[in-house]
TILUM-461431 format. One record per atom (N, C-alpha, C): atom name; residue in three letters; x, y, z; residue number from 1. Coordinates in steps of 0.05 Angstrom, whole numbers. Atoms other than C-alpha are relative to their C-alpha. Last residue first. Layout:
# residues N
at;aa;x;y;z;i
CA;Ala;X;Y;Z;NUM
...
***
This chain:
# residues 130
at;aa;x;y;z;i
N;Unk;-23;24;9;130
CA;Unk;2429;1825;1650;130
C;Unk;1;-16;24;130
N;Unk;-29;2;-14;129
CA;Unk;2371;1856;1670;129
C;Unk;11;-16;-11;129
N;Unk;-24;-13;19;128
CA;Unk;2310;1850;1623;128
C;Unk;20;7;11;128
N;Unk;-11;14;28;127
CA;Unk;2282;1797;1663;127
C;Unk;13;24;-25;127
N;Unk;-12;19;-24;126
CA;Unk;2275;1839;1729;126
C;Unk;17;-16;-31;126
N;Unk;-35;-11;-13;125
CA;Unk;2243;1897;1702;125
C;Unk;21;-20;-3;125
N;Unk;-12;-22;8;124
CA;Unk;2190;1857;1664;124
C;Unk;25;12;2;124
N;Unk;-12;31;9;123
CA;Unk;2174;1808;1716;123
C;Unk;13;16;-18;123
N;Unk;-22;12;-16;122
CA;Unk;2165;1868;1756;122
C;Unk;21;-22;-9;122
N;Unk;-20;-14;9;121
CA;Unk;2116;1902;1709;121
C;Unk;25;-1;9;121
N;Unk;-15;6;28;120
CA;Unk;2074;1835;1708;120
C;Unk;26;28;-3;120
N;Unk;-18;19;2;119
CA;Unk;2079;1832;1780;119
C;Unk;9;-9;-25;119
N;Unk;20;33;6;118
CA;Unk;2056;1897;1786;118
C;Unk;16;-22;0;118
N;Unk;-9;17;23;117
CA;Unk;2111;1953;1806;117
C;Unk;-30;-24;4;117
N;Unk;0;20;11;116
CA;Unk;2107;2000;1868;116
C;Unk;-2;-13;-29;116
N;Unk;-28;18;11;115
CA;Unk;2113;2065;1869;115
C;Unk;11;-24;-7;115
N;Unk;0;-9;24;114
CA;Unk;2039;2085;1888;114
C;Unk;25;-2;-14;114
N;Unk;-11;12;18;113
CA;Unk;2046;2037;1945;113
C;Unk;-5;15;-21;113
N;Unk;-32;12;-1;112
CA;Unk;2037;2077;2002;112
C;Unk;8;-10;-20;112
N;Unk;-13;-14;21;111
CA;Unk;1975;2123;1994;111
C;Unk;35;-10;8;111
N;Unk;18;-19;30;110
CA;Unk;1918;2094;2005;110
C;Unk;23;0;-5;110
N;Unk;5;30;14;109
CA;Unk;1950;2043;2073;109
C;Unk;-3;16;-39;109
N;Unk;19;-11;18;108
CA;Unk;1979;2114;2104;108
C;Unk;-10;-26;-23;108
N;Unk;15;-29;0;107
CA;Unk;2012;2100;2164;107
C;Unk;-29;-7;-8;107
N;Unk;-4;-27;25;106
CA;Unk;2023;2023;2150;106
C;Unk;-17;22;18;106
N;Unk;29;-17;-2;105
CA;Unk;2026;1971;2211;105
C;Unk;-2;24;-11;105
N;Unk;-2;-27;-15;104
CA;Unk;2089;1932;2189;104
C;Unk;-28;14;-1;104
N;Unk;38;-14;6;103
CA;Unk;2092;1857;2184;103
C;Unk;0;25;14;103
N;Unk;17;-14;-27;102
CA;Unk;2164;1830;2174;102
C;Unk;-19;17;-9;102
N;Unk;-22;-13;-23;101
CA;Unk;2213;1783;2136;101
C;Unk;-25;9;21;101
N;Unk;1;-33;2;100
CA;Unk;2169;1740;2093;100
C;Unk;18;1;22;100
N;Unk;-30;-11;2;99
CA;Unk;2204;1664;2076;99
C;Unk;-10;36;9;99
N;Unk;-10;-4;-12;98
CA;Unk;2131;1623;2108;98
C;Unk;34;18;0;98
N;Unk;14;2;-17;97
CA;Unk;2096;1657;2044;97
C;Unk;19;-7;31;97
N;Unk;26;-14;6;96
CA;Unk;2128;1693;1983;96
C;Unk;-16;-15;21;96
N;Unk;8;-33;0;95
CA;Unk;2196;1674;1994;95
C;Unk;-19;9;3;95
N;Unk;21;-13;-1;94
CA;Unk;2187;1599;2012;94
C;Unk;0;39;-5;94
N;Unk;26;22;9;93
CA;Unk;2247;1547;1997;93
C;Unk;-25;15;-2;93
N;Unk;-4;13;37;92
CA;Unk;2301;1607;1987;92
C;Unk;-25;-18;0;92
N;Unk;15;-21;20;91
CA;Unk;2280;1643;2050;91
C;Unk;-5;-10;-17;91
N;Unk;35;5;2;90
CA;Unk;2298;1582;2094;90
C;Unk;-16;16;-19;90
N;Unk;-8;14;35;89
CA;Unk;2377;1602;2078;89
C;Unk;-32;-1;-1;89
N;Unk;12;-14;22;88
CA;Unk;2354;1657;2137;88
C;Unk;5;-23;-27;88
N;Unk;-14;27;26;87
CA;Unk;2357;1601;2190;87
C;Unk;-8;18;-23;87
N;Unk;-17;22;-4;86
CA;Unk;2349;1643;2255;86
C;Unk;14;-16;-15;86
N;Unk;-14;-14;-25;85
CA;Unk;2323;1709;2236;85
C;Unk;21;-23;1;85
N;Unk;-22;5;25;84
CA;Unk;2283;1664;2182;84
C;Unk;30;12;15;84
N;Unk;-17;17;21;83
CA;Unk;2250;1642;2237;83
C;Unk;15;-1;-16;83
N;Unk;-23;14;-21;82
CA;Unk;2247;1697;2286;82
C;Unk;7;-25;-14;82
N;Unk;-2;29;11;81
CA;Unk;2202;1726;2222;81
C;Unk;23;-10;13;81
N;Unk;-8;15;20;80
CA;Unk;2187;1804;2252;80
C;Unk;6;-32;2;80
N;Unk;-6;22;2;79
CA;Unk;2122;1832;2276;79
C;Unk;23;-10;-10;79
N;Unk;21;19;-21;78
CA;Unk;2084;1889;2290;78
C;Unk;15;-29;5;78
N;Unk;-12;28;-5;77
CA;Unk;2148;1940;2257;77
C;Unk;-29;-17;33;77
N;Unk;-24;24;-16;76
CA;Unk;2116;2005;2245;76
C;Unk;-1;-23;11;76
N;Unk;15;4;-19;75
CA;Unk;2096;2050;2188;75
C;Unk;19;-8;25;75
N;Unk;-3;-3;-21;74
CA;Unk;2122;2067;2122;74
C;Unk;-29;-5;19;74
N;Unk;18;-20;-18;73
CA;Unk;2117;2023;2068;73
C;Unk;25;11;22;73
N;Unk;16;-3;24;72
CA;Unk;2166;1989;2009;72
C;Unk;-29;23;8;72
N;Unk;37;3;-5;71
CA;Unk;2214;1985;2057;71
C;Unk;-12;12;-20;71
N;Unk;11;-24;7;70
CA;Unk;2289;1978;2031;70
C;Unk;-34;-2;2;70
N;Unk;26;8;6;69
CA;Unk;2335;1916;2052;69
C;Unk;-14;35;-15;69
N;Unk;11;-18;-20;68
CA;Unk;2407;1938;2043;68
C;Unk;-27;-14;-6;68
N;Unk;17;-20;4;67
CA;Unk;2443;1880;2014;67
C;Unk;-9;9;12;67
N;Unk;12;-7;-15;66
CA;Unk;2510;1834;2027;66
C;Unk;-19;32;-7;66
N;Unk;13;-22;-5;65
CA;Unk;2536;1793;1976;65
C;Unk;-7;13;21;65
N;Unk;-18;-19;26;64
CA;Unk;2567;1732;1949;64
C;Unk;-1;28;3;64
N;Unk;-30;0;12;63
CA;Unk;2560;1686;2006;63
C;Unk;3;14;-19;63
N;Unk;-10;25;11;62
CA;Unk;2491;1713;2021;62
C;Unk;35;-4;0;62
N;Unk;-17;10;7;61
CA;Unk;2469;1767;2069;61
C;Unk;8;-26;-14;61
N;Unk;-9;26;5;60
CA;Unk;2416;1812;2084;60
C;Unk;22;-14;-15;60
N;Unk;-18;8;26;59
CA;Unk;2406;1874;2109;59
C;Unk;-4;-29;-2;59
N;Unk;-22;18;-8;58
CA;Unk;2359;1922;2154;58
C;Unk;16;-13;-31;58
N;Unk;6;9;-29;57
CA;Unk;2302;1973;2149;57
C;Unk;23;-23;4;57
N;Unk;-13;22;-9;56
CA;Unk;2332;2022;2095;56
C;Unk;-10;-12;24;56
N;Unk;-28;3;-19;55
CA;Unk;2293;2070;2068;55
C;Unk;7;-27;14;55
N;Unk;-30;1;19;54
CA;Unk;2248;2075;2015;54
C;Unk;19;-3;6;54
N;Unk;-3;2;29;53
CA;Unk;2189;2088;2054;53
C;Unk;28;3;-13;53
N;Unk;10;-14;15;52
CA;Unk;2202;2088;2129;52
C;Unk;1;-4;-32;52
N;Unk;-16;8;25;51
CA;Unk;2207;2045;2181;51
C;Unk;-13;9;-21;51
N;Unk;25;-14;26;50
CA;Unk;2184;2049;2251;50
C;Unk;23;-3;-22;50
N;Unk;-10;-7;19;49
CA;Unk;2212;1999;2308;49
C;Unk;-18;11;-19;49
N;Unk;7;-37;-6;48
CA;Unk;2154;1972;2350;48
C;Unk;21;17;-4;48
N;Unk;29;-9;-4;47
CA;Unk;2183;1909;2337;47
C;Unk;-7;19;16;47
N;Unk;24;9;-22;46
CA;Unk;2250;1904;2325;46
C;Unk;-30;10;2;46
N;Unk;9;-20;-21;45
CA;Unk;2292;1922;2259;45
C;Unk;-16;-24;26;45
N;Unk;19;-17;2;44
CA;Unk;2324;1862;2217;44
C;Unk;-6;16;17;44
N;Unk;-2;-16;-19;43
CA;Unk;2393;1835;2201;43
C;Unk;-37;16;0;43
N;Unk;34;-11;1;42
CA;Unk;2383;1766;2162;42
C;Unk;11;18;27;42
N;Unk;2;-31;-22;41
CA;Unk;2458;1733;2156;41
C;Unk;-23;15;-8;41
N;Unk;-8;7;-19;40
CA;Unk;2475;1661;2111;40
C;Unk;3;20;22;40
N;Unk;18;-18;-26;39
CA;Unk;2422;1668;2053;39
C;Unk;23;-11;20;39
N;Unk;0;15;-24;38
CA;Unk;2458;1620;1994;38
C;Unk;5;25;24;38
N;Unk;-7;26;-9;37
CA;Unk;2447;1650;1926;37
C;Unk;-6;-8;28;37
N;Unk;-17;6;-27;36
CA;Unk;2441;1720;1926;36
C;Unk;7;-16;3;36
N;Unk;-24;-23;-1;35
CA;Unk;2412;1730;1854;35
C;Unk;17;2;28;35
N;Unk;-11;13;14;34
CA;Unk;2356;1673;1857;34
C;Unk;31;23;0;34
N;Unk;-15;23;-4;33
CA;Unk;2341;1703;1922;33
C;Unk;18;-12;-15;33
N;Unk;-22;-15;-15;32
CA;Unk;2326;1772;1896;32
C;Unk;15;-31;14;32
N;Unk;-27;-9;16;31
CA;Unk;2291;1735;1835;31
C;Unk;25;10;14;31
N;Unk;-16;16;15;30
CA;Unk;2247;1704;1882;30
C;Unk;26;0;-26;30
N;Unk;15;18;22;29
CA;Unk;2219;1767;1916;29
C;Unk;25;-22;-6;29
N;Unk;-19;9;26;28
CA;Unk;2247;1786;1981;28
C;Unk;-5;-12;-15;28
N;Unk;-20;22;14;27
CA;Unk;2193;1800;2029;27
C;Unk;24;12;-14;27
N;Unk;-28;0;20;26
CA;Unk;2147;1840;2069;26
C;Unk;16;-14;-1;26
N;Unk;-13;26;9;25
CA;Unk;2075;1831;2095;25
C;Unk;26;11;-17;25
N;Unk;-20;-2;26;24
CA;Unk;2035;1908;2104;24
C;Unk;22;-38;10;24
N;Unk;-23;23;-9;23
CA;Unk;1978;1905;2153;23
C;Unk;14;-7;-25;23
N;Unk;-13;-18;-16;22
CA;Unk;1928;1973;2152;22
C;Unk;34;-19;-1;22
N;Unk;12;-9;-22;21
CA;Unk;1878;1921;2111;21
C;Unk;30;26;3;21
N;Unk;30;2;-12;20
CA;Unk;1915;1867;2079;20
C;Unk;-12;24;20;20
N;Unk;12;-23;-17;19
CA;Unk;1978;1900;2038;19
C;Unk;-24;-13;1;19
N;Unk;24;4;1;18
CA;Unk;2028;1845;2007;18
C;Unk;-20;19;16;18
N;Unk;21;-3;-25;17
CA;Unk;2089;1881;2005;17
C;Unk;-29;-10;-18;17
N;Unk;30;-6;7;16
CA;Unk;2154;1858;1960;16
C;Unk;-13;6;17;16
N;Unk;14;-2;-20;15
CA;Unk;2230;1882;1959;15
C;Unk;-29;-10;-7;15
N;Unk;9;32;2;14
CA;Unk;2264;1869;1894;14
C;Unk;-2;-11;32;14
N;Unk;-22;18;0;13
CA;Unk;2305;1933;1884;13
C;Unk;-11;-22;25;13
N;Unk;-19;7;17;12
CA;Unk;2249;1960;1838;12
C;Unk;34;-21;18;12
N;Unk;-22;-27;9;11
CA;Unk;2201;1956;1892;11
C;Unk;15;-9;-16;11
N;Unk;-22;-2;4;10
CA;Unk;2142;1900;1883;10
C;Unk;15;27;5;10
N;Unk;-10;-23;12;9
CA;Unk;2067;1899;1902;9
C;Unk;33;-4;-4;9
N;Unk;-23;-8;-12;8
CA;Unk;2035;1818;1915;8
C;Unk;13;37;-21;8
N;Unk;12;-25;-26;7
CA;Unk;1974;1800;1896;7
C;Unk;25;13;15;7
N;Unk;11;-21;-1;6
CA;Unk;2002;1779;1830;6
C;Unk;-15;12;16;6
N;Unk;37;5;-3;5
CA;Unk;2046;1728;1851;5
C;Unk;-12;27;2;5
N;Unk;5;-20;-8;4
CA;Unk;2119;1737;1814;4
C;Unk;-38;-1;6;4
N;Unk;24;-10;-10;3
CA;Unk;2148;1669;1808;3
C;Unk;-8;24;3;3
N;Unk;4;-14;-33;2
CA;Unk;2215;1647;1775;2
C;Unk;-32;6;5;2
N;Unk;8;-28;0;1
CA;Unk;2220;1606;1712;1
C;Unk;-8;8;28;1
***
């Protein structure tokens, strides 16, 4: 059974943000992996790059696929994951800690995730998909 850690916010297309403070953490939950298979292309923005709600900050790529990412905040780009950059399969062993993509310095911390998903309403979504 897959993982969904409940400190973690979800978007429906299986983006996550952990929000400490002003400092947003973003991922690819474990279902979005299990559904891509094998990670072989990670396109992300640069730092000090901004990135806005719902929109597109880069892609990723498996052998079967290629997805738009989709920010869960706006703000802008403090940091992104030169590791996975380099060896995106690496996602698959850690999504939810060393697999995040990138740390964005939220606008509006209050009032970003009111769209989000819990992790029980995520698990939810996710498992009633075919």
């Amino acid at each position: 059974m897959l993982e969904y850690p409940d400190d973690l916010k979800y978007l429906d297309t299986h983006e996550y943000v952990r929000l400490d403070g002003e400092i947003a953490t973003i991922g690819i939950s474990a279902f979005a992996v299990d559904q891509l298979g094998d990670i072989v292309f990670l396109e992300l923005p640069h730092v000090s790059d901004a990135v806005n709600l719902g929109e597109g900050f880069g892609t990723i790529e498996s052998v079967k696929a290629v997805e738009d990412l989709k920010s869960p905040v706006s703000g802008t780009v403090i940091e992104i994951n030169e590791a996975m950059v380099e060896s995106p399969e690496l996602i698959a062993e850690d999504p939810y800690g060393e697999g995040w993509l990138l740390k964005v310095r939220v606008d509006n911390p209050d009032d970003e995730l009111v769209d989000t998903l819990s992790s029980a309403e995520y698990r939810t979504h996710v498992e009633g998909e075919d």
